[in-house]
The first five atom37 places (N, CA, C, CB, O) and aatype in JSON, in Angstrom:
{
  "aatype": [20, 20, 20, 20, 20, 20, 20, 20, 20, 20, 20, 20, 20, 20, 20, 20, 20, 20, 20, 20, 20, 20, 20, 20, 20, 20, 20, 20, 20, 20, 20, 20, 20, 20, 20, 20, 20, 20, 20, 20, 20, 20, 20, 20, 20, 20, 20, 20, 20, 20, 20, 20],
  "atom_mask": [
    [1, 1, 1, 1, 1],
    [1, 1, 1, 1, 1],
    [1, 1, 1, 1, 1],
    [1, 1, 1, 1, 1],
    [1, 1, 1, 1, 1],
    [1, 1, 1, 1, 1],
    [1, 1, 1, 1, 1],
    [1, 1, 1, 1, 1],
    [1, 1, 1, 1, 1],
    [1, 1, 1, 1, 1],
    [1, 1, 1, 1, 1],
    [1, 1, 1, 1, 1],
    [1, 1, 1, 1, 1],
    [1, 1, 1, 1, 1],
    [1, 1, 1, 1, 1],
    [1, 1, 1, 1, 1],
    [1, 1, 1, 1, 1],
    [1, 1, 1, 1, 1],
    [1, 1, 1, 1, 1],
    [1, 1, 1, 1, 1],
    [1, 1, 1, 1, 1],
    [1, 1, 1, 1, 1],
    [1, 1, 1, 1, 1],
    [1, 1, 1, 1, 1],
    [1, 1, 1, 1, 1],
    [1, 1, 1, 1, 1],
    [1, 1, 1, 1, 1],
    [1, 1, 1, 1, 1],
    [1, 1, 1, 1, 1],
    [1, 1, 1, 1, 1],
    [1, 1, 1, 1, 1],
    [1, 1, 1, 1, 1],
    [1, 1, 1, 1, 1],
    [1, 1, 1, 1, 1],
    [1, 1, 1, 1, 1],
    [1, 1, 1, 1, 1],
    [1, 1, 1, 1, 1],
    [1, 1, 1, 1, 1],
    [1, 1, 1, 1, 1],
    [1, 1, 1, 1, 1],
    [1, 1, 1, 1, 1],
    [1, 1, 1, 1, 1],
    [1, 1, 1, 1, 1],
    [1, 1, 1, 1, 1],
    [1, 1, 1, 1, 1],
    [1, 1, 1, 1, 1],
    [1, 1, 1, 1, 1],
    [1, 1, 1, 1, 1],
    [1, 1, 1, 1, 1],
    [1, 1, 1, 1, 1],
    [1, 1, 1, 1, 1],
    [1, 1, 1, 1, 1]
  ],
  "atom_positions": [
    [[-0.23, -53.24, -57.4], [0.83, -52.74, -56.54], [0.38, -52.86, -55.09], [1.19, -51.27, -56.91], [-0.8, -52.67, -54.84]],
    [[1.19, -53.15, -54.17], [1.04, -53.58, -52.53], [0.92, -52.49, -52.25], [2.13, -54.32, -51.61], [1.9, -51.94, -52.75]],
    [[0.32, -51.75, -51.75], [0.52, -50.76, -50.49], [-0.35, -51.04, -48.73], [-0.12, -49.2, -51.2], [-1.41, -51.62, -48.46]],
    [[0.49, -50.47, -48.0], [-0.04, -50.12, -46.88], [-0.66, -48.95, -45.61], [0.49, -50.52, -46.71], [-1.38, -47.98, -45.84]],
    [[-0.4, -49.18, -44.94], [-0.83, -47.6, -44.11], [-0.36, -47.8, -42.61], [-2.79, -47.2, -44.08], [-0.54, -48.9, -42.09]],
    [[0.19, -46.83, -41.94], [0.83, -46.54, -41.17], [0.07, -45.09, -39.86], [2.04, -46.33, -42.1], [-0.29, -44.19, -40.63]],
    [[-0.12, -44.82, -39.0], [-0.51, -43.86, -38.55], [0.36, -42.86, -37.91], [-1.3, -44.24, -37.92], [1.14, -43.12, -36.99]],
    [[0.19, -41.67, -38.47], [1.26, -40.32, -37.77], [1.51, -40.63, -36.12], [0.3, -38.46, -37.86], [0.6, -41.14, -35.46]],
    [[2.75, -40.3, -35.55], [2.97, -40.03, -34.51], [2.64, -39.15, -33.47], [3.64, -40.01, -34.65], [2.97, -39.16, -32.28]],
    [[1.71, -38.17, -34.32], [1.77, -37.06, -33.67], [0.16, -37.27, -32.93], [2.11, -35.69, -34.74], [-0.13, -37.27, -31.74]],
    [[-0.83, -37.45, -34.28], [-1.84, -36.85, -34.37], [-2.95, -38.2, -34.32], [-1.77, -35.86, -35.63], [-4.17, -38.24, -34.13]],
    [[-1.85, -39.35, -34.62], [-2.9, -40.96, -34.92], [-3.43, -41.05, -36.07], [-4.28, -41.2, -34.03], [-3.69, -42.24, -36.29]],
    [[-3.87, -40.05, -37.35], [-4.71, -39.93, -38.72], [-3.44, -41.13, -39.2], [-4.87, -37.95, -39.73], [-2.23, -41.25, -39.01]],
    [[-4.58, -41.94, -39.98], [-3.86, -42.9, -40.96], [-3.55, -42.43, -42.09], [-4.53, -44.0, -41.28], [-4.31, -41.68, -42.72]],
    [[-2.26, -42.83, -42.55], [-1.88, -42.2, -43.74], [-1.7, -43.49, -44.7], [-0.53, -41.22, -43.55], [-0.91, -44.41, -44.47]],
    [[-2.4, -43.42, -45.61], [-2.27, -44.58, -46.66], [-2.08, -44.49, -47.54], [-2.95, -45.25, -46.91], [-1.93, -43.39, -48.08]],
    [[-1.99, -45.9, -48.27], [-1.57, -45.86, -49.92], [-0.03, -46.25, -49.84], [-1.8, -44.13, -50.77], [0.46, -46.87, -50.79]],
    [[0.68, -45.94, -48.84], [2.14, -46.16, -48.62], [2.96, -47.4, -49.95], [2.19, -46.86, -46.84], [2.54, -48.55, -49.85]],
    [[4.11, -47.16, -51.16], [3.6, -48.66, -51.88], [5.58, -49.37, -51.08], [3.23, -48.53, -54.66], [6.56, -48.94, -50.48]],
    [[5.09, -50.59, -51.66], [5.91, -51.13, -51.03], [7.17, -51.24, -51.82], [5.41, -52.21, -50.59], [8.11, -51.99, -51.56]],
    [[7.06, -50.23, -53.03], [8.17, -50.65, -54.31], [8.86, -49.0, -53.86], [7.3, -50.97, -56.52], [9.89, -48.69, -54.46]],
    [[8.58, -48.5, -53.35], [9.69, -47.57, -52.69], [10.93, -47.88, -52.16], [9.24, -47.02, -51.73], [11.19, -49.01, -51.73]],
    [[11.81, -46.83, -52.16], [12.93, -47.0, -51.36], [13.02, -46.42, -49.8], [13.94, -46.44, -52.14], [13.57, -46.97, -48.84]],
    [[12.28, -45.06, -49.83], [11.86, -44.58, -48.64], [10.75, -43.51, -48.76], [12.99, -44.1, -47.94], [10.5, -42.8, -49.73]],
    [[10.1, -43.56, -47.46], [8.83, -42.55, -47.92], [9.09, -41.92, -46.78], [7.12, -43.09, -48.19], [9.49, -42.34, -45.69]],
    [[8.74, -40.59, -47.27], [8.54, -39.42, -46.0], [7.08, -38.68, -46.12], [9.84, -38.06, -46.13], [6.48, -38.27, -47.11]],
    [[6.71, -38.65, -44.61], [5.66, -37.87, -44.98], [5.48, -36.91, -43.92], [4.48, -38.63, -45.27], [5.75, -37.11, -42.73]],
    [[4.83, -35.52, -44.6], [4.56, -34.52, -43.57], [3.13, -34.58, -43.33], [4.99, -33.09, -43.96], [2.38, -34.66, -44.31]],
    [[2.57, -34.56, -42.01], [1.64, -34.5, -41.69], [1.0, -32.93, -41.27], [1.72, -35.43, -40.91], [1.62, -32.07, -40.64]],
    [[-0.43, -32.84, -41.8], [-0.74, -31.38, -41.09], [-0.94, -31.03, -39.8], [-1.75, -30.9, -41.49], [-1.36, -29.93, -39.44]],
    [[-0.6, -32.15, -38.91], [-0.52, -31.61, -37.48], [0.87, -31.3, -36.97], [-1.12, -32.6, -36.52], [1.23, -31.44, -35.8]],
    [[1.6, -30.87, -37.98], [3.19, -30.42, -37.8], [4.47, -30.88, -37.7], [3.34, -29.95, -37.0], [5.57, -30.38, -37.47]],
    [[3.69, -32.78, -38.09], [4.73, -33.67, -38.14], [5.57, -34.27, -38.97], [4.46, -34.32, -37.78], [5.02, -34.33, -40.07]],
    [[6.67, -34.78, -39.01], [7.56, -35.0, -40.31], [7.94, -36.53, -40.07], [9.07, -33.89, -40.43], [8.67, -36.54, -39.08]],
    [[7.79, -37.54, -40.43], [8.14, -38.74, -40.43], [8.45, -39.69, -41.3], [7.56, -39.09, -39.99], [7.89, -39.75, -42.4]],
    [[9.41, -40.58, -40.9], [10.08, -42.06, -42.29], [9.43, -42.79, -41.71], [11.91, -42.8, -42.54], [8.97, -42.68, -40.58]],
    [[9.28, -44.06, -42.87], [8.57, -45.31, -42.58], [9.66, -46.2, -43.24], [6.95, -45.46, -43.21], [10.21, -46.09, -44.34]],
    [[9.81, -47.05, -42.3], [10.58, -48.21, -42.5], [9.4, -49.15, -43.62], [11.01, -49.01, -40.8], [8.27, -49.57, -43.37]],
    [[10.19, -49.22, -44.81], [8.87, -50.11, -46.24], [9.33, -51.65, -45.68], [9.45, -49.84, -48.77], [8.47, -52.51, -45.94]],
    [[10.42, -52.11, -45.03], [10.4, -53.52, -45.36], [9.67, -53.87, -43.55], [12.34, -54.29, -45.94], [9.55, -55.07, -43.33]],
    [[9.27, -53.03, -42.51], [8.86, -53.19, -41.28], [7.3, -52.8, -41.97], [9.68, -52.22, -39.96], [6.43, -53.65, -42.19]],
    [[7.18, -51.6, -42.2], [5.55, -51.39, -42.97], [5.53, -50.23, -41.3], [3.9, -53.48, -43.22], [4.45, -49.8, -40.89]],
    [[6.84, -49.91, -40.58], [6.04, -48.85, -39.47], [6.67, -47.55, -39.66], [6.2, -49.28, -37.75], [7.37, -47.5, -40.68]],
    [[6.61, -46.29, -38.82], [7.41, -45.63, -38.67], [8.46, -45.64, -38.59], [7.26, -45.31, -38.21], [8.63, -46.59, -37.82]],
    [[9.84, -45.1, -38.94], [10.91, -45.41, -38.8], [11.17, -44.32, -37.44], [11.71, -45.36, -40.18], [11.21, -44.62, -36.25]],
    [[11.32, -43.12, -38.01], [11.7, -41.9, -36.93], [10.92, -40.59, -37.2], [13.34, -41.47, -37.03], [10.46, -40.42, -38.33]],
    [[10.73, -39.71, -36.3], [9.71, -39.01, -36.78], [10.02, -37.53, -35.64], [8.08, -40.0, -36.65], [10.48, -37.62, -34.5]],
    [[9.71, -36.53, -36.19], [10.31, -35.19, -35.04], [9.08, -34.46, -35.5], [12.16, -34.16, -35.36], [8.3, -35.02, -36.27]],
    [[8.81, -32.86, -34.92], [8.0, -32.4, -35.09], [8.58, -30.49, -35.68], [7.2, -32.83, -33.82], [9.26, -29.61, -35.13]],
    [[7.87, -30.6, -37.0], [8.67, -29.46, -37.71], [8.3, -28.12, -36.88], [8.21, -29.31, -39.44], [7.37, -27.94, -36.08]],
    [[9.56, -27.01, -37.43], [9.11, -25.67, -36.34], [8.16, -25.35, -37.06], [10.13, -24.29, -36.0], [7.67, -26.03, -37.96]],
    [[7.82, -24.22, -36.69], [6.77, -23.15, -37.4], [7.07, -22.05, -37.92], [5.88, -22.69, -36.65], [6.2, -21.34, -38.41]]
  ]
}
């Protein structure tokens, strides 16, 4: 299986393993961030920063 890796917006930590047989991936990061990754670009799509 393909996967890749992408780095948070917030914080720069690489987040990997990403696979490419998804439809969409979201991921929360522990520096308070919430972000999509575009699978057929392999980048971030959009990304905001959750309250507390």
């Amino acid at each position: 299986m393909a996967t890749f890796a992408v780095d948070c917006p917030g914080c720069g930590t690489t987040k990997e393993h990403m696979t490419t047989t998804a439809s969409q991936i979201g991921v929360h990061c522990s520096c308070g961030v919430t972000f999509t990754v575009d699978i057929d670009e392999q980048t971030v799509d959009d990304w905001w920063e959750r309250e507390s």
